[in-house]
N, C-alpha and C positions, 0 to 999 in steps of 0.2 A: 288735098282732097277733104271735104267735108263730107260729117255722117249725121243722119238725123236719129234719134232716139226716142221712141215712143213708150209712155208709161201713162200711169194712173192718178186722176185726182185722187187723195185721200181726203179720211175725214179731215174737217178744218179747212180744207182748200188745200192740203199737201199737195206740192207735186213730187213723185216718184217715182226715179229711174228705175228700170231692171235690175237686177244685181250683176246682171255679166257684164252691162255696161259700166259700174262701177269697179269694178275689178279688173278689166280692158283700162280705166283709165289711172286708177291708181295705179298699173305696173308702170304705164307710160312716164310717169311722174318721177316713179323710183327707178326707173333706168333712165332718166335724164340726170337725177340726181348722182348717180351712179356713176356716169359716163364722165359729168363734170368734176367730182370727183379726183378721179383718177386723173382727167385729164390736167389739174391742178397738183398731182401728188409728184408728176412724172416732171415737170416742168420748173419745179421750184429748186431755189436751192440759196443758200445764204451768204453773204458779202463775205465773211470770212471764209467760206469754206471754196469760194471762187478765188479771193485772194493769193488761199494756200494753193491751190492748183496752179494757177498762173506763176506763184512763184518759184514752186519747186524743182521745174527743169532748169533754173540757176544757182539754185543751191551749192556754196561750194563742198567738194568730199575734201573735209579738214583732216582728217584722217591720214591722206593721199600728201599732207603737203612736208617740204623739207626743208633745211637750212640751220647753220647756223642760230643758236641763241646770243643776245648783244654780249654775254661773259663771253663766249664764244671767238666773239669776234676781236673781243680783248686780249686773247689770247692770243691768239693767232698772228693780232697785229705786236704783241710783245715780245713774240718767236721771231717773228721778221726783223723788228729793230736788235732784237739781241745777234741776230746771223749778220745783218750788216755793220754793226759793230765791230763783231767779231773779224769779219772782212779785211774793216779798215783796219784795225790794228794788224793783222796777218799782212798787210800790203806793206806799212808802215815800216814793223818790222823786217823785210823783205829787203825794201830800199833802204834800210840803213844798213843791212848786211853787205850788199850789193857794192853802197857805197865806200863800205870800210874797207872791204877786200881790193875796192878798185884804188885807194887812197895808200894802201900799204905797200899795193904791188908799185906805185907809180911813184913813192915818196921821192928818193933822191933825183930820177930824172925830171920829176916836178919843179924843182928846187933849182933843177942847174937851167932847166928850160925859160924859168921866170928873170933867173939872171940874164940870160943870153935875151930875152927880148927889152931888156930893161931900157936898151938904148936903140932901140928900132922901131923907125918911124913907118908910117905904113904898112902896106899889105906884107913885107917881106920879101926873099928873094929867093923863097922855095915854096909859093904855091903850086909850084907846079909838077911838083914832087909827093903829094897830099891828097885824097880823099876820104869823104865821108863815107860808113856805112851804119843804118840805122840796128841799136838793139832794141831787138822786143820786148815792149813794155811788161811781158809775163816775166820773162828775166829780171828785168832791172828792178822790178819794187813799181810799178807805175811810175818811174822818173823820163826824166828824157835822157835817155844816154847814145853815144855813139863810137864807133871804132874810128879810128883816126888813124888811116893808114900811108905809111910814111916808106919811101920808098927812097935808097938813096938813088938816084939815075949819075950820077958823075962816076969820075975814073977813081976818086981819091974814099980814105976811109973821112966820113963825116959824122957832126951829130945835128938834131933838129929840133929846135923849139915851136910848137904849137900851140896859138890862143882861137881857142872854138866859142864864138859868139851864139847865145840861145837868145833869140828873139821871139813875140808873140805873133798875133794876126796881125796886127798893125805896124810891125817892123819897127817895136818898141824892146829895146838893149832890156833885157832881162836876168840875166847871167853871163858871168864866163866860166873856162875852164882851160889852165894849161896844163900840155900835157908834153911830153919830150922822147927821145929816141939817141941812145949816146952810141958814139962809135960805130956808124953801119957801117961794112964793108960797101965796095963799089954792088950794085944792084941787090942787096941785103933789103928786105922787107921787115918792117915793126909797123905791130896795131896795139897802143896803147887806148886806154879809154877815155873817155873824156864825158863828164856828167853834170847835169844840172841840179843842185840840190832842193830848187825852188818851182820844179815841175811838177810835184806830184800830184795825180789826176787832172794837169793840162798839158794840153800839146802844144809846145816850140817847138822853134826850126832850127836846127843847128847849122850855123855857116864857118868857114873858116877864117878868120881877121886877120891873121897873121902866121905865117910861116918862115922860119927864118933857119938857115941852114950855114954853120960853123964850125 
């Protein structure tokens, strides 16, 4: 909308406005100024101070965080290698106990067992007289050990020699062990032991090779 305004030449040829129209247009001036203003104060804001905004809902709470420190973990891992140490020596000694008890209790029918197979070829003539049973490796020391039960089945009093083959996965001869049974009555049961001293912490198979009854 346009407004016309009417005023007076002055002397000189002045032209002038009324005064309410200069003061009508001055405000107009100052509330444009005004408006833009503000409408520039509300709208600004600076690179950094956007930056920070944007980045501060990823902010981590460091505060909040846990674990171990690297000495920490030095630690820890030197408690672990001291426990399995310690382990292995406890098993070590375990199976050398295992084995001496089983070596003292077995000595002379050890002895008289190795003579009597000294001349016997093959399997023997008292497999059939013989089974294995597995000892638990918490027993034995982690070795492979087995009970070797020997049974006389004939009418007469006998004795028995037994050589116990430990073989690996591959059905590679890994150990022996003889073990013996003197004097059984007729149907008299003996379980000597019979051990591998080269098992420890692997698993063989214990078979029986020879039996031989005399």
């Amino acid at each position: 909308m346009s407004r016309e305004y009417s005023g007076t030449v002055g002397a000189g040829g002045t032209w002038r406005l009324p005064l309410a129209a200069l003061v009508v247009t001055t405000g107009c001036v100052a509330g444009l100024s005004a408006c833009s203003s503000s409408t520039t104060h509300t709208s600004t804001s600076t690179p950094a101070s956007a930056a920070s905004s944007a980045a501060s809902p990823f902010s981590p709470a460091t505060a909040s965080f846990s674990g171990a420190t690297p000495s920490g973990l030095s630690s820890l891992a030197a408690s672990a290698q001291a426990s399995l140490s310690a382990a292995s020596a406890s098993a070590s000694a375990a199976a050398a106990s295992f084995e001496a008890s089983v070596s003292a209790a077995g000595a002379a029918s050890e002895a008289s067992a190795s003579a009597a197979l000294a001349n016997v070829s093959g399997s023997g003539n008292a497999t059939g007289d013989v089974t294995l049973t597995g000892v638990p490796r918490t027993t034995s020391g982690d070795v492979t050990a087995v009970l070797v039960n020997i049974t006389n089945t004939t009418s007469s009093t006998a004795s028995y020699a037994v050589r116990v083959d430990f073989t690996d996965s591959s059905g590679t001869l890994v150990d022996s062990d003889v073990v013996g049974a003197q004097n059984l009555a007729p149907g008299q049961h003996a379980a000597p032991v019979a051990v591998s001293t080269k098992s420890s912490g692997v698993a063989l198979n214990p078979k029986v090779a020879t039996a031989e009854r005399y």
